[in-house]
C-alpha positions as CSV (number, residue, x, y, z in Angstrom):
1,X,-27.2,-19.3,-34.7
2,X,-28.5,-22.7,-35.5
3,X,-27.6,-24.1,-38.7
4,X,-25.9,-22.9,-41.5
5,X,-26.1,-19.4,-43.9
6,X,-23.6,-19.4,-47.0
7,X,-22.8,-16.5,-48.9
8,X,-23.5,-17.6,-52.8
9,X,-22.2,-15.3,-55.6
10,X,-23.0,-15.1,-59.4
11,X,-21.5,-12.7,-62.1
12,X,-24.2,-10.2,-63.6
13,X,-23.9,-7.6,-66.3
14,X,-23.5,-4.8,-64.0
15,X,-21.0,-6.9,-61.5
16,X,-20.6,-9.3,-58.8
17,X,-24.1,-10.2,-57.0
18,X,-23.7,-11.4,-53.3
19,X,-26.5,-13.1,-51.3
20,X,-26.8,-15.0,-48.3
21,X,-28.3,-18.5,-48.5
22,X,-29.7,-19.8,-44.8
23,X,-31.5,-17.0,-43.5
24,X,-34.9,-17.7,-44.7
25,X,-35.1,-20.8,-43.1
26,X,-35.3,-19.2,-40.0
27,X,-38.0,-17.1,-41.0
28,X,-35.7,-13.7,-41.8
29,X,-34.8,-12.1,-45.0
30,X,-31.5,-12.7,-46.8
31,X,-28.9,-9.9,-47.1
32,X,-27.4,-9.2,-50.7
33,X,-25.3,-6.6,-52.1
34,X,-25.0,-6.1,-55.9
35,X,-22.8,-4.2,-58.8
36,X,-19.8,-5.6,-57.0
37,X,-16.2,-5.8,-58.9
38,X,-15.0,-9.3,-58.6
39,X,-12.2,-8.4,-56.8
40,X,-14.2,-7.0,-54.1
41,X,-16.0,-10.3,-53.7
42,X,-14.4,-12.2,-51.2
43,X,-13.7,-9.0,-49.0
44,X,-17.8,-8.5,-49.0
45,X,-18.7,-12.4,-48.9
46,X,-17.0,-11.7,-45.7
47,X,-18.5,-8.4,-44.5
48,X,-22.3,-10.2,-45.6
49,X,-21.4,-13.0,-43.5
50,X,-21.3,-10.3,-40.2
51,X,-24.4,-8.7,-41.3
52,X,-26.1,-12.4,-41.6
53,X,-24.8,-12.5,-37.8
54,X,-26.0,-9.8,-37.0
55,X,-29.4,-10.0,-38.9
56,X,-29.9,-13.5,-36.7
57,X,-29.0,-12.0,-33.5
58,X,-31.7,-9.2,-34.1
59,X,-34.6,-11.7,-34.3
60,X,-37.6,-10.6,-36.0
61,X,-36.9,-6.7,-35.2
62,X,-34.7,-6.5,-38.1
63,X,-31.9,-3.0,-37.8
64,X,-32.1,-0.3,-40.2
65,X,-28.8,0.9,-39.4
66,X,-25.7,-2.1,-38.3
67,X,-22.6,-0.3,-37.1
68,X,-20.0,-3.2,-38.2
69,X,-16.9,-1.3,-36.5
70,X,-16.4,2.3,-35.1
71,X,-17.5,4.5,-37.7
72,X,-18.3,1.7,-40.3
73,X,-22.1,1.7,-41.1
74,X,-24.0,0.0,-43.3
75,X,-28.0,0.7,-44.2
76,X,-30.3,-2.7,-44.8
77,X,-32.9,-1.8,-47.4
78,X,-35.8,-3.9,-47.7
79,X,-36.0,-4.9,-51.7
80,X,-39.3,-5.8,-53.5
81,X,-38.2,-9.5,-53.5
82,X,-37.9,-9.9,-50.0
83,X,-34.6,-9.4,-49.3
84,X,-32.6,-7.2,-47.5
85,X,-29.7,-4.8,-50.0
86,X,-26.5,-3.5,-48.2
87,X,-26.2,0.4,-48.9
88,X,-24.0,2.9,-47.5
89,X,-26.1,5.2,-44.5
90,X,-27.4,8.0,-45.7
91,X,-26.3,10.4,-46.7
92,X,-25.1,8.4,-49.7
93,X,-21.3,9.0,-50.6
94,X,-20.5,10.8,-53.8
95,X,-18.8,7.1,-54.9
96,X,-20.3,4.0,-54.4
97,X,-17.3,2.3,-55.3
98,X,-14.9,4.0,-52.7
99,X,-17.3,3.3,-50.2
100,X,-17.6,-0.5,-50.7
101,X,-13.5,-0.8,-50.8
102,X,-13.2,1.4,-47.6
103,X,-15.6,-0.8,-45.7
104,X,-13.4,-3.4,-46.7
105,X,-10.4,-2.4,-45.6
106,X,-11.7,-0.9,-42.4
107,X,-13.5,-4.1,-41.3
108,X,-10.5,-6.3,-42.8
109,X,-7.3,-3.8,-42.6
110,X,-5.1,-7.6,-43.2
111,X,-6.9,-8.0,-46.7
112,X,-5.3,-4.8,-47.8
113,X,-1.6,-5.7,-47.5
């Protein structure tokens, strides 16, 4: 991938909002993930950083579905501004929450000890 994409947060009044920065100049859509707690923001600034990979590898045939790790999926949603929102694959999980730490510590099993 030429050049560089940065994950940039900023603290909103429901949570942490995460959001690729680098993306667009290549003509894709940035990835973002929102409602975050704060201490799940470096763990995710991570996992966004695989799915801007991942994103940029695609090319213009953007996935639906990105299987990150054996049995770790995530669904991109396109949003009304243009970007792309991380969600869990359907069908959605009874906690949000749960699901964002487990991804976490299945992609990144080191940040848990």
């Amino acid at each position: 991938m030429r050049g560089e994409v940065r994950v940039v947060g900023a603290e909103r009044p429901g949570g942490l909002e995460l959001r690729t920065a680098g993306l667009a100049a290549r003509g894709l859509p940035e990835v973002r993930v929102t409602g975050l707690p704060p201490y799940l923001g470096q763990g995710w600034a991570r996992v966004l950083g695989a799915v801007a990979a991942r994103v940029a590898a695609a090319g213009p045939v953007l996935p639906v579905l990105v299987e990150m790790a054996d049995g770790v999926e995530l669904r991109l949603v396109p949003e009304k501004d243009g970007t792309l929102a991380v969600v869990p694959p359907p069908p959605p999980p009874t906690d949000v929450g749960q699901w964002r730490r487990d991804v976490v510590a299945r992609l990144f099993p080191e940040a848990a000890s």
